[in-house]
N, C-alpha and C positions, 0 to 999 in steps of 0.2 A: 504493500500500500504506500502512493507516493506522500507523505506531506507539505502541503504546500507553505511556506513564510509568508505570513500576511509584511504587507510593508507598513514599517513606521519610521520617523525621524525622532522617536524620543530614545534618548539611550537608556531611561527606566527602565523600557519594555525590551531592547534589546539584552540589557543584562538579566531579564529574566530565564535565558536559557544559561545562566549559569546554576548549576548545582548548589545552593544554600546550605546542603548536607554537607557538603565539603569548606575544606581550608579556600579562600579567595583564590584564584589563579594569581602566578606573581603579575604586576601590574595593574589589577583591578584594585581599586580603595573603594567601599561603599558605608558611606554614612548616613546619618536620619536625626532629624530635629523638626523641632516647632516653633512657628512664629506665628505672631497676629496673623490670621486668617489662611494658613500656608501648612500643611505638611512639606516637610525638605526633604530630599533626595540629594544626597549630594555626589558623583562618580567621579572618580578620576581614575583614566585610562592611559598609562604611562608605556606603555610598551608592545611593540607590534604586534608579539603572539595574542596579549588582553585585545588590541584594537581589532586583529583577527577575528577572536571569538565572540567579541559582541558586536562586529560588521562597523562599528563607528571609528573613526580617525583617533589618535591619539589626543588628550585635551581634557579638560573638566567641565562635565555636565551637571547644573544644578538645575531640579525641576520642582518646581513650587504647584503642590495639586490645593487648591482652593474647597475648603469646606462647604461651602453653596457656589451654588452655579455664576459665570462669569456675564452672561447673558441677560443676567438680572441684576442690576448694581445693586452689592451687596450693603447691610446698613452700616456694617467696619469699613468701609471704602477706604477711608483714609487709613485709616491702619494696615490696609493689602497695599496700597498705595507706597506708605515709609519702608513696607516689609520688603517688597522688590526692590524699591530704590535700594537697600542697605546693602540687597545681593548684587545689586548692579553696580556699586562702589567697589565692591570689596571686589570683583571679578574685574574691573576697568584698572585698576591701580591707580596710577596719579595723572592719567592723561588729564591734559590741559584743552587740548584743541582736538573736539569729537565732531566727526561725520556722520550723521543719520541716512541710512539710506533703507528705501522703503521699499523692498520687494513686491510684487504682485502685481496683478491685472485690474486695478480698479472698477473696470466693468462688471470682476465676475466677482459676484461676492464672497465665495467663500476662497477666493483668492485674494481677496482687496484689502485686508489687516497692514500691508505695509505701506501703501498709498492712504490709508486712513488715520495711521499713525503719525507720518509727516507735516499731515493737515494742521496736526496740534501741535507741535515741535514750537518750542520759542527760539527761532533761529537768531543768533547775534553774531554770525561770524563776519556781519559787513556793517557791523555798528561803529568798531575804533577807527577804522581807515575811515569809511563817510562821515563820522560825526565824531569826533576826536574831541567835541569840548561835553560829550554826555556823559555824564557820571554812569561808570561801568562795573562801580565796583559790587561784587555779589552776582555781576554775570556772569558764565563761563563763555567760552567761545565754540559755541553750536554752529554748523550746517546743515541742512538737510535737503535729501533729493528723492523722489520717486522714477527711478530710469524708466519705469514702464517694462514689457515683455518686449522680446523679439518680434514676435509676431505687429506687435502695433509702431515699431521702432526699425524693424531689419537689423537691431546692434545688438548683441549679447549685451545684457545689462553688466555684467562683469568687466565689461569695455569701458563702458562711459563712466561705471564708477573709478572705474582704474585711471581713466583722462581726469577726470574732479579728481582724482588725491595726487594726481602729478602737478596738479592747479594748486587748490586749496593745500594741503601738505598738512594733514591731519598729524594727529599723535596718535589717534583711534577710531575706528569706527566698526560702528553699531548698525549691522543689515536688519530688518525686523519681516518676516515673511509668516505664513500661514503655512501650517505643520500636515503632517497626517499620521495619525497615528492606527493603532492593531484593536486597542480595543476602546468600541464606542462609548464606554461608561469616562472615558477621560476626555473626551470632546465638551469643549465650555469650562472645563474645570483644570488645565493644566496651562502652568507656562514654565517653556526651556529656556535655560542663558546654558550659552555654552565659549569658550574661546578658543575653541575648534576651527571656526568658522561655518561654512554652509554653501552646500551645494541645490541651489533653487532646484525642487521639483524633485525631487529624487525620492521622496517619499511615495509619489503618485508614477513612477516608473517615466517621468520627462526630465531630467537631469539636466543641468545648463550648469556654463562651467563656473569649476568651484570658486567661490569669494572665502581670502582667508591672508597670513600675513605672508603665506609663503606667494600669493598670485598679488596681494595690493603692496606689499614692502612696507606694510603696518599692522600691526596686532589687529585683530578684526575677532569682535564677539558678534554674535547670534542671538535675537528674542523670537522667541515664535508663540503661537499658541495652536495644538490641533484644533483643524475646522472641516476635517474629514478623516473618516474612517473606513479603512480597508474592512469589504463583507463579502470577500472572498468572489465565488465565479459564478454568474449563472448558467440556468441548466446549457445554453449554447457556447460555454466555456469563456465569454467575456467577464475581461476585470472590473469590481463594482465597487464603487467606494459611494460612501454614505456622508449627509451633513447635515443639523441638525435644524428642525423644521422653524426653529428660532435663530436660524441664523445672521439674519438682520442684525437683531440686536448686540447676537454675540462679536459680531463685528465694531458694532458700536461702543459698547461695554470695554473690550478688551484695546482697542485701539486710546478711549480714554483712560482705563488701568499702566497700559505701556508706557502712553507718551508722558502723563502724569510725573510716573515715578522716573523716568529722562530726565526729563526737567528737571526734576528735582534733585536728581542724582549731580549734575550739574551744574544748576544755578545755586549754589546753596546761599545765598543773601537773598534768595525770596521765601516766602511762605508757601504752603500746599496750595493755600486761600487764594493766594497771588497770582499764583502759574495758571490758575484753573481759571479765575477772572482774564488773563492775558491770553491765553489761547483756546478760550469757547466761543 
């Protein structure tokens, strides 16, 4: 009997074919904690044969599964809000000058979470040069771009951002795209940071090339949230992937969770109250 690998982009679910009965392989670390609103997952995969066995690049995957659903702004908001920003600190280190770049097709919705995230982004990377007499201080120095797909562009999106960071000359940047994951119970309720980087679409078996430090010549972390779920073949043996019939909102929901805690992660001289007033 053959079995099939359902596709995912979370590494949780990847490390789940490892034996928990057994000692860790060498190079796997799996850790767990809690935060407002957040079970943690936290993996780090140091070594080819660990990268091997759980099909992911080498790198650390933290993935924050949310108590209630992301679809419905929960009434901790601000508190999922600080909890990601603190993961998103801790995983950026001290970059100074961040790139946002927003993966996806904005048309299609359960592709649109990185074009919806930019929307909110409080961009200041062209505040000191144009307006040099504005009080800057408590802002970080943001970018951000939505490349678009291939298909609407004719340019691998991996290009144009690679032209912006030969421009701009980032210290970091942060891709945010729409995941897919294995099992539907994590759809709405999960977000990965990873500083791996990310290969758009590879979850859904369309791979475009990979964005990461070793293709942009700068550290490059990963936000995603799954917004589709691998449910295997139908009976005429086509691949079917599923998305949640509230998907609207989870696009809405998670794209203001993301960008939020950006912000925030970032500007730290504003308030939560602040960012959310400057980019609603």
């Amino acid at each position: 009997m053959n079995i099939v690998k359902k596709r995912t982009d979370l590494a949780v679910e990847s490390a789940q074919s490892v034996d928990k009965s057994e000692p860790l392989p060498d190079g796997i670390e799996i850790s767990e904690r809690d935060s407002e609103g957040f079970h943690i997952t936290d993996i780090s995969v140091s070594s080819r044969e660990a990268s091997r066995l759980i099909e992911k690049p080498e790198g650390r995957y933290i993935t924050l599964e949310s108590v209630s659903r992301l679809d419905l702004r929960p009434e901790n908001f601000d508190e999922c809000v600080y909890s990601l920003s603190e993961e998103i600190r801790k995983i950026s280190g001290k970059a100074e000058k961040v790139l946002i770049a927003g993966l996806g097709n904005e048309n299609i919705t359960p592709d649109s979470l990185g074009p919806s995230v930019c929307k909110h982004i409080l961009a200041t990377g062209h505040i000191r040069e144009n307006a040099p007499g504005f009080d800057t201080e408590g802002l970080g120095d943001v970018s951000a771009i939505a490349p678009g797909v291939m298909g609407q562009t004719g340019i691998e999106a991996s290009e144009i951002i690679r032209s912006v960071c030969e421009s701009v000359r980032p210290s970091l940047v942060i891709t945010v795209d729409a995941l897919a994951c294995s099992e539907p119970s994590r759809l709405g309720k999960t977000v990965q940071l990873t500083d791996s980087g990310i290969s758009p679409g590879s979850g859904v078996m369309n791979s475009r090339k990979e964005l990461s430090q070793n293709t942009l010549g700068v550290p490059c972390i990963a936000i995603g949230i799954p917004t589709v779920a691998d449910s295997g073949e139908s009976p005429k043996g086509e691949k079917l992937m599923v998305t949640p019939r509230s998907i609207d909102r989870l696009i809405s929901c998670s794209a203001q969770l993301i960008s939020a805690a950006i912000n925030l992660s970032f500007h730290r001289g504003l308030t939560l109250d602040e960012i959310i007033s400057l980019t609603s």
